[in-house]
C-alpha positions in Angstrom: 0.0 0.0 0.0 1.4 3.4 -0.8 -0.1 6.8 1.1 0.7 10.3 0.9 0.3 12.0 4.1 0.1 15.4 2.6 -3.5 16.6 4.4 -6.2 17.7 1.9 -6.7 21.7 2.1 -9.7 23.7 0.9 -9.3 27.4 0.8 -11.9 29.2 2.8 -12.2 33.3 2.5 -14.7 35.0 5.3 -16.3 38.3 4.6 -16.9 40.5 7.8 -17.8 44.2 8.6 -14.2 44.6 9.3 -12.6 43.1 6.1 -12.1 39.8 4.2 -10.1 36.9 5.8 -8.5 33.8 4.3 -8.0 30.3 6.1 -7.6 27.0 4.9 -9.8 24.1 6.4 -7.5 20.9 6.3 -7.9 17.2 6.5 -8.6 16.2 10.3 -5.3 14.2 11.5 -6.1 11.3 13.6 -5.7 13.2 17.1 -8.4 15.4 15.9 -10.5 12.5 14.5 -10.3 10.9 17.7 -11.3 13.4 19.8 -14.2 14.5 17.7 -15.4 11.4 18.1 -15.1 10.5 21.1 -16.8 14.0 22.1 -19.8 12.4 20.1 -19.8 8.9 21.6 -19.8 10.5 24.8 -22.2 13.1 24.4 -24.8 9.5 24.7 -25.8 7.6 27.3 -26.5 3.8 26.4 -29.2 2.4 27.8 -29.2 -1.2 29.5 -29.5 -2.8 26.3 -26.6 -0.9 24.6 -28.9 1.6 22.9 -28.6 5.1 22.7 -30.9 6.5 25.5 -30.1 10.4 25.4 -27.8 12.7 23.8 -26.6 15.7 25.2 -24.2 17.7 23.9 -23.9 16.4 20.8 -23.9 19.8 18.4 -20.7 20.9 20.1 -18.7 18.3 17.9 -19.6 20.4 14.8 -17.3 23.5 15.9 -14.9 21.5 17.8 -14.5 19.7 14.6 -14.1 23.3 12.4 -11.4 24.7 14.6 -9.2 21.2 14.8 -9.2 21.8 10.6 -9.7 25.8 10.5 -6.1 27.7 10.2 -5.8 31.6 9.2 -4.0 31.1 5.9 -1.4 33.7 6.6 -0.4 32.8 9.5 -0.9 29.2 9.5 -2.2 29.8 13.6 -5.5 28.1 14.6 -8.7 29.6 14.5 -10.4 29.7 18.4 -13.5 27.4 18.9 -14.4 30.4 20.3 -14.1 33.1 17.3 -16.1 29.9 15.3 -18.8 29.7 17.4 -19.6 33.4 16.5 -19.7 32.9 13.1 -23.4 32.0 11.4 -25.2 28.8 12.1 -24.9 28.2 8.3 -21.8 28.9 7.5 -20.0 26.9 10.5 -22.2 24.2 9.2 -21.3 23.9 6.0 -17.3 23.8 6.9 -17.6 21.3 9.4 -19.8 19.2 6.2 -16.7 19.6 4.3 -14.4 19.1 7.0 -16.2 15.9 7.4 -16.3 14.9 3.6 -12.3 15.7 3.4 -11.4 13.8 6.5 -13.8 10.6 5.7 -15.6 11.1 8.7 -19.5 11.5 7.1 -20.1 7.5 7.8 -18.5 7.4 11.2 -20.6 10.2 13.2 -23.2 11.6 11.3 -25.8 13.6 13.8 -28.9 13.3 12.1 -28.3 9.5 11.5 -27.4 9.5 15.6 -30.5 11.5 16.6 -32.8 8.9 14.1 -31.0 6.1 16.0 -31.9 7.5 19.0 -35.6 7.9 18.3 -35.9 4.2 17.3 -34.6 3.4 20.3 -36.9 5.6 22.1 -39.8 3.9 20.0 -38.7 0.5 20.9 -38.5 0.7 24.1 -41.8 2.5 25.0 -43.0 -0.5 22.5 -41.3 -2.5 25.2 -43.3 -1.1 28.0 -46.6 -1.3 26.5 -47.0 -4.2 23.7 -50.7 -3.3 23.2 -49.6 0.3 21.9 -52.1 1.6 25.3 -49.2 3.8 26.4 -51.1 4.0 30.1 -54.7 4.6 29.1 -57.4 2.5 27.8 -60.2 3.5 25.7 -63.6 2.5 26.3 -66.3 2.7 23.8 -70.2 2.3 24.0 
């Protein structure tokens, strides 16, 4: 097997009130892969069956994702989870999609797919607890 190690870049300009900047979103090394996902793991609670039972937390792995790939591209710094987190919904969104995309992590972590998990679960198991569909109250018809 031959690999180059050279991390994918995507050049990324931001238009403010107080000028245009220019940073480069990069590939996720491993370390960063590795933490974002074990920030999403852990943002769940299993149930006693190994099922997803809540998530909390779980949307901060989108900007802590953004600002392990984000650099300023003159300086080559990192840009703050912080300074990321005030940026627009949408357009923090649609870096850490293509931060996702470059660093293969779409199929490891998605959210939505996480959140539907969780609601099947959720389903299940209150199908558990009542197999007649009653949920706790009976109806009674003349």
């Amino acid at each position: 097997m031959d690999f180059d190690l050279t991390l994918q870049e995507e050049p990324v300009t931001i238009k403010t009130r107080d000028g245009v900047f220019h940073y480069v979103l990069t590939e996720a090394t491993e370390d960063i892969a590795v933490a974002y996902r074990n920030l999403v793991i852990g943002s769940m609670s299993m149930g006693p069956e190994g099922k997803p039972q809540t998530v909390k937390g779980i949307a901060d792995g989108e900007p802590f994702l953004v600002a392990g790939c984000l650099r300023n591209a003159e300086t080559g710094g990192p840009v703050s989870e912080v300074t990321i987190r005030s940026w627009p919904s949408k357009v923090v969104k649609a870096l850490f999609n293509k931060a996702q995309e470059i660093s293969g992590l779409q199929d490891r972590d998605d959210v939505a797919d996480l959140k539907r998990r969780l609601a099947i679960a959720e389903k299940a198991e209150e199908e558990a607890k009542n197999p007649n569909g009653l949920n706790g109250t009976m109806n009674i018809s003349d």
